[in-house]
Structure formats: C-alpha cells, structure tokens
MARKOLTI-180878 format. One record per residue: residue in one letter; residue number from 1; x, y, z of N, C-alpha, C in turn. Coordinates in steps of 0.2 Angstrom, whole numbers. Layout:
<zakols>
<zakol resn="a" resi="NUM" n_u="X" n_v="Y" n_w="Z" ca_u="X" ca_v="Y" ca_w="Z" c_u="X" c_v="Y" c_w="Z"/>
...
</zakols>
This chain:
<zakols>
<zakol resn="x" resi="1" n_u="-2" n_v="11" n_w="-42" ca_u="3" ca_v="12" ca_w="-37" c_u="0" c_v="15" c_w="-30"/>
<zakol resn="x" resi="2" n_u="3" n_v="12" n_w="-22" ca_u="0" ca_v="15" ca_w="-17" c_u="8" c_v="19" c_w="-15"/>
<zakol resn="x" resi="3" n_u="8" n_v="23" n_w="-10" ca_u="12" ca_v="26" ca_w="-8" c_u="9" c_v="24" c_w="1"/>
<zakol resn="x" resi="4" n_u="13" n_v="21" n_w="5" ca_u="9" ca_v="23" ca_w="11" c_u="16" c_v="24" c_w="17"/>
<zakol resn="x" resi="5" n_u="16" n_v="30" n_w="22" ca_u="19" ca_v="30" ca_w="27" c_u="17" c_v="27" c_w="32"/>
<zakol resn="x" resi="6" n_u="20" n_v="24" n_w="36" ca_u="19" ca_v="24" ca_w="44" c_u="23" c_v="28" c_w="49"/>
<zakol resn="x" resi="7" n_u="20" n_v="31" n_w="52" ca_u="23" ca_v="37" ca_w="58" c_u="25" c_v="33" c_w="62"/>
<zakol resn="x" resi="8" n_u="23" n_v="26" n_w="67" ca_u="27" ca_v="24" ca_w="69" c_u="34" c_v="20" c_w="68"/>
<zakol resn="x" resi="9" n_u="35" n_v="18" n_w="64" ca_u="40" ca_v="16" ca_w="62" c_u="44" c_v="19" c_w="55"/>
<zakol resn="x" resi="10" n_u="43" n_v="27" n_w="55" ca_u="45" ca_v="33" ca_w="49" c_u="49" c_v="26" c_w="44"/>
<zakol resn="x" resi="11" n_u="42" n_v="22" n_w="41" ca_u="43" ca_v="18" ca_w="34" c_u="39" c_v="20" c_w="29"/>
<zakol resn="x" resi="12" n_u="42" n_v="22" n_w="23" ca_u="39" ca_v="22" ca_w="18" c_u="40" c_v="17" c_w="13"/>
<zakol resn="x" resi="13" n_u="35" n_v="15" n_w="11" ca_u="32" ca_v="11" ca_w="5" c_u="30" c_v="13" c_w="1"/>
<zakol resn="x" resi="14" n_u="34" n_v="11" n_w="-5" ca_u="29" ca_v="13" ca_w="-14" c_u="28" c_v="7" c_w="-14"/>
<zakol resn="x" resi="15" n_u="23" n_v="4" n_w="-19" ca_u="21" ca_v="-1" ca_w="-19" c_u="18" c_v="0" c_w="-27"/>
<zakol resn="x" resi="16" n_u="22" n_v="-5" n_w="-32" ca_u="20" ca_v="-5" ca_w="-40" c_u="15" c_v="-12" c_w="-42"/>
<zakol resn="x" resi="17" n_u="15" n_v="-15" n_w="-38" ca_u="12" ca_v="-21" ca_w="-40" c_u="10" c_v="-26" c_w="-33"/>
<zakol resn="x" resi="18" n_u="5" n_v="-26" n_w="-32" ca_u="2" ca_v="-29" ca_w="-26" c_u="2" c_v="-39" c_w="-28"/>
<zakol resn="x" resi="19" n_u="6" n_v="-41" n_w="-26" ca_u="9" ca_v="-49" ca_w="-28" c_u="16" c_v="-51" c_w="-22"/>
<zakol resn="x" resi="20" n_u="16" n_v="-59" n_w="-21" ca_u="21" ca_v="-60" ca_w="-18" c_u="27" c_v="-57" c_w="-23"/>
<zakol resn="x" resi="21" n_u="32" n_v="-55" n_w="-14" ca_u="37" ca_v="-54" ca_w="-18" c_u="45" c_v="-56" c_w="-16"/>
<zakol resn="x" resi="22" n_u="52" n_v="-55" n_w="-18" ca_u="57" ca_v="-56" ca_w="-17" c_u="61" c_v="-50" c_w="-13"/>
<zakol resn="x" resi="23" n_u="61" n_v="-50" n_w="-8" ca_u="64" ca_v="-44" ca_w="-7" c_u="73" c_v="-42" c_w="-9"/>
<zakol resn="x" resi="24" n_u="76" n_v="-38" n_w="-10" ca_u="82" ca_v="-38" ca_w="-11" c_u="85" c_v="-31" c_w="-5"/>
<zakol resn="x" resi="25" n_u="90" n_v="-30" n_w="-1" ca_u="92" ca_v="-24" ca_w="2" c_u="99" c_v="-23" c_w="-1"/>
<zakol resn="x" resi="26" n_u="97" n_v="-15" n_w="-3" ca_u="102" ca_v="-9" ca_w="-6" c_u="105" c_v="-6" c_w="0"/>
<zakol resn="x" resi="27" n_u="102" n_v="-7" n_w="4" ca_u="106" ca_v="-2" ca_w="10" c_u="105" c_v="-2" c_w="17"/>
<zakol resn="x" resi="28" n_u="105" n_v="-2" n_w="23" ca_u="102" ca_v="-1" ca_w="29" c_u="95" c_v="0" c_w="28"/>
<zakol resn="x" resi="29" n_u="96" n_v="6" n_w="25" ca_u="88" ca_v="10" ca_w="23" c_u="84" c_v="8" c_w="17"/>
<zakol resn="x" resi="30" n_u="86" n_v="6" n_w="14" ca_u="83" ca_v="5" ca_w="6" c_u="80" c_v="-3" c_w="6"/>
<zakol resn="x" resi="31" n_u="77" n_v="-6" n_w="3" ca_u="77" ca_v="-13" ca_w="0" c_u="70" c_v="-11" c_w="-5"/>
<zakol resn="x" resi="32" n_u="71" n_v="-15" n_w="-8" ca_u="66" ca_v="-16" ca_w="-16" c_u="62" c_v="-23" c_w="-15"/>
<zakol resn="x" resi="33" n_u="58" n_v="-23" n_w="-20" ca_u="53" ca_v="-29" ca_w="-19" c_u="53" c_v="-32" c_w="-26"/>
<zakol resn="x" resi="34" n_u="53" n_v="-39" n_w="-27" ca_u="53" ca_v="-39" ca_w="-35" c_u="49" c_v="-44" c_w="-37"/>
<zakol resn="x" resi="35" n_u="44" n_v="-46" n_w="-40" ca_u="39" ca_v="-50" ca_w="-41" c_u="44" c_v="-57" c_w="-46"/>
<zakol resn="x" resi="36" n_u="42" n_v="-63" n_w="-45" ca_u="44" ca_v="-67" ca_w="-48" c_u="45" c_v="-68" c_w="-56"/>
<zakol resn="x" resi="37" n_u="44" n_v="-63" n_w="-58" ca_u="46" ca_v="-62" ca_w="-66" c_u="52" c_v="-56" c_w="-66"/>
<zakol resn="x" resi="38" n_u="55" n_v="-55" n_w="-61" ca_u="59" ca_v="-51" ca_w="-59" c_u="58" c_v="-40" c_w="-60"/>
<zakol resn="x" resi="39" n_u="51" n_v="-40" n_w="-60" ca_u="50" ca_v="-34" ca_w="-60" c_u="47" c_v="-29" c_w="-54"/>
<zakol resn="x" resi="40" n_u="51" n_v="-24" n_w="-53" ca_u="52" ca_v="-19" ca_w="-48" c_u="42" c_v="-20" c_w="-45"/>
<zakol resn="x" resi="41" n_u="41" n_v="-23" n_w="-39" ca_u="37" ca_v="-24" ca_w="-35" c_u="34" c_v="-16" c_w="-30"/>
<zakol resn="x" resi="42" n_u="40" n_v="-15" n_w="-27" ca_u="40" ca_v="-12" ca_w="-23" c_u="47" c_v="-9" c_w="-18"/>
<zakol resn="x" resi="43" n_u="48" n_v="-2" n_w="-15" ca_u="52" ca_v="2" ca_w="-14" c_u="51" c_v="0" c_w="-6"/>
<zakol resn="x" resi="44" n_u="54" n_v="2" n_w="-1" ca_u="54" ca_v="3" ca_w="7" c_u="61" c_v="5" c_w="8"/>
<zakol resn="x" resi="45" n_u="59" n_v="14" n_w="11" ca_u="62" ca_v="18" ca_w="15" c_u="61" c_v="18" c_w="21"/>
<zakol resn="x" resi="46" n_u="66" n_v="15" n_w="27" ca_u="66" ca_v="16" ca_w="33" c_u="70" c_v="23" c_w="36"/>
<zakol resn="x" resi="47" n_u="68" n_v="27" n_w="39" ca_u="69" ca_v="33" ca_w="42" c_u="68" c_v="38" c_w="37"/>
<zakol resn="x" resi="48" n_u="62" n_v="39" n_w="34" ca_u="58" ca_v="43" ca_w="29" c_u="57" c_v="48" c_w="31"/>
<zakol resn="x" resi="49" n_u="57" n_v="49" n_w="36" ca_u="54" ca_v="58" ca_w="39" c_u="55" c_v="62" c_w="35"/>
<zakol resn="x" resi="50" n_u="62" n_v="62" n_w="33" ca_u="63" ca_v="69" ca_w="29" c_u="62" c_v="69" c_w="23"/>
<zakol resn="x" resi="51" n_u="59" n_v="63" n_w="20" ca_u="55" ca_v="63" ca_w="13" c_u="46" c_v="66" c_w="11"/>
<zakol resn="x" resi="52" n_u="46" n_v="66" n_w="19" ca_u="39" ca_v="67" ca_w="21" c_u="35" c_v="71" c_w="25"/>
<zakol resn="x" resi="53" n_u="32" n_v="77" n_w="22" ca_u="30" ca_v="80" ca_w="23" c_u="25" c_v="81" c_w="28"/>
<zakol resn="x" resi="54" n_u="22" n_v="86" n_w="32" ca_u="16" ca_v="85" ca_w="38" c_u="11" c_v="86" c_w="34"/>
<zakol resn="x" resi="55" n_u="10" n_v="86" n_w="29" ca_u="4" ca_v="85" ca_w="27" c_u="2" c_v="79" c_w="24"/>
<zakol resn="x" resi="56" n_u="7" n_v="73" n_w="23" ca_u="5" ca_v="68" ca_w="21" c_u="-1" c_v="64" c_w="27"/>
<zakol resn="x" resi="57" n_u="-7" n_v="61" n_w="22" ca_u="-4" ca_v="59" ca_w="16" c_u="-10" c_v="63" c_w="11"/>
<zakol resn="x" resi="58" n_u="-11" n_v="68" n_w="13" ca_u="-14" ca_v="73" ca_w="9" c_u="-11" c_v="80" c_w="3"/>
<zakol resn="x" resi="59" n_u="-5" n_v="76" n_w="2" ca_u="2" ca_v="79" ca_w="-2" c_u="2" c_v="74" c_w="-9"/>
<zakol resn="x" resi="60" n_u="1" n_v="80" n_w="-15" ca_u="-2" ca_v="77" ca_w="-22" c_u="5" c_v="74" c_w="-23"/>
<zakol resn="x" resi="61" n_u="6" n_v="66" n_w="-27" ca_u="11" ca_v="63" ca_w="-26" c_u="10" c_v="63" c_w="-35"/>
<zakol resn="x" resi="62" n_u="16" n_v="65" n_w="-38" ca_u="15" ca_v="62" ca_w="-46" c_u="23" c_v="59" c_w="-46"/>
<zakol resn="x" resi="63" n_u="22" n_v="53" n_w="-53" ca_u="27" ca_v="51" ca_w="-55" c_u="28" c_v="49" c_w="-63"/>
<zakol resn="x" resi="64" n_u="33" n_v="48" n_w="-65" ca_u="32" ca_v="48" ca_w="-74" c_u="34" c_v="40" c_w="-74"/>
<zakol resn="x" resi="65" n_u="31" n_v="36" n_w="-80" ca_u="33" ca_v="32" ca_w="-82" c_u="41" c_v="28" c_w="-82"/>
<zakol resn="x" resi="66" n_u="45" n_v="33" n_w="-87" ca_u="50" ca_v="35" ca_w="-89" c_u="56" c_v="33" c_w="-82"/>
<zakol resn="x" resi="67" n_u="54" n_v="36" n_w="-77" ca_u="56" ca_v="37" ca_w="-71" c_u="58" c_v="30" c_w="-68"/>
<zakol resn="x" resi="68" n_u="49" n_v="29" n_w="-68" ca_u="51" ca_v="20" ca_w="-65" c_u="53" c_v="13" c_w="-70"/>
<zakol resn="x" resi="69" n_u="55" n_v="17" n_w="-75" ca_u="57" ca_v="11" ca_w="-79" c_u="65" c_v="10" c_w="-78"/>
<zakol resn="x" resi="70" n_u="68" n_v="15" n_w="-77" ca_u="74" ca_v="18" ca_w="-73" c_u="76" c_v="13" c_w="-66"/>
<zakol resn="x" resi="71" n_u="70" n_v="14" n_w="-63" ca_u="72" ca_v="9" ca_w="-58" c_u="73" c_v="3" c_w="-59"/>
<zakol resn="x" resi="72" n_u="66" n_v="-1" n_w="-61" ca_u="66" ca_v="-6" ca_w="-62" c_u="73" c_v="-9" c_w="-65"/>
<zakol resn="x" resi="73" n_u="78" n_v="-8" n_w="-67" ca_u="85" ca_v="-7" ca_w="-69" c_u="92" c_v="-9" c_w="-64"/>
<zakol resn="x" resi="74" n_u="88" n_v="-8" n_w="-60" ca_u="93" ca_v="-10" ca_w="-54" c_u="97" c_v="-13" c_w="-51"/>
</zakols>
C-alpha cells in the first residue's frame, strides 16, 4: 500500500494495487480505482488538507485488513 499527498493540488492517494485501472466517482471529492477483476485499486481525495497533517509524510499511517475489506464493498 502507498499513501501519497501532493501539496499542490491538496490530493490524496491510497493506492492498494499498482495496475491499470477503472476509475469510478463517488463524489466531487472522492473517486475509487478498480483493477479489472473489479477489486478496490485505489482511493483519490481532492481537497485533503484537513485529512492531512503538517507532518506528512513523516506521520505513522496504520490500517487493518478488515477495514479494507469493507471498502472494497462498495
């Protein structure tokens, strides 16, 4: 899993799977990435500032399994 911000364009990426992908959009701000066997690729939050702290990206990031099995759901 990468997690990466860009300051210039306050987007943040999770990234579950590095492969072409399908994008779908949840929202203005939201869209998902899905890899061609239809499995959660990838997350992108546009105006992320406030998910993101000043010390990224040296800010310990954890996530449960469980959690993104959840999403992949959606």
């Amino acid at each position: 899993m990468k997690i990466k911000y860009d300051k210039t364009t306050d987007t943040l990426y999770v990234e579950f799977l590095d492969t072409t992908v399908t994008t779908k959009r949840l929202s203005d701000d939201i869209a998902v990435d899905y890899d061609a066997a239809g499995k959660l690729a990838g997350i992108e939050v546009l105006g992320a500032k406030h998910l993101v702290s000043e010390e990224w990206p040296n800010r310990h990031v954890e996530y449960q399994e469980d959690a993104l099995a959840k999403v992949q759901r959606l």
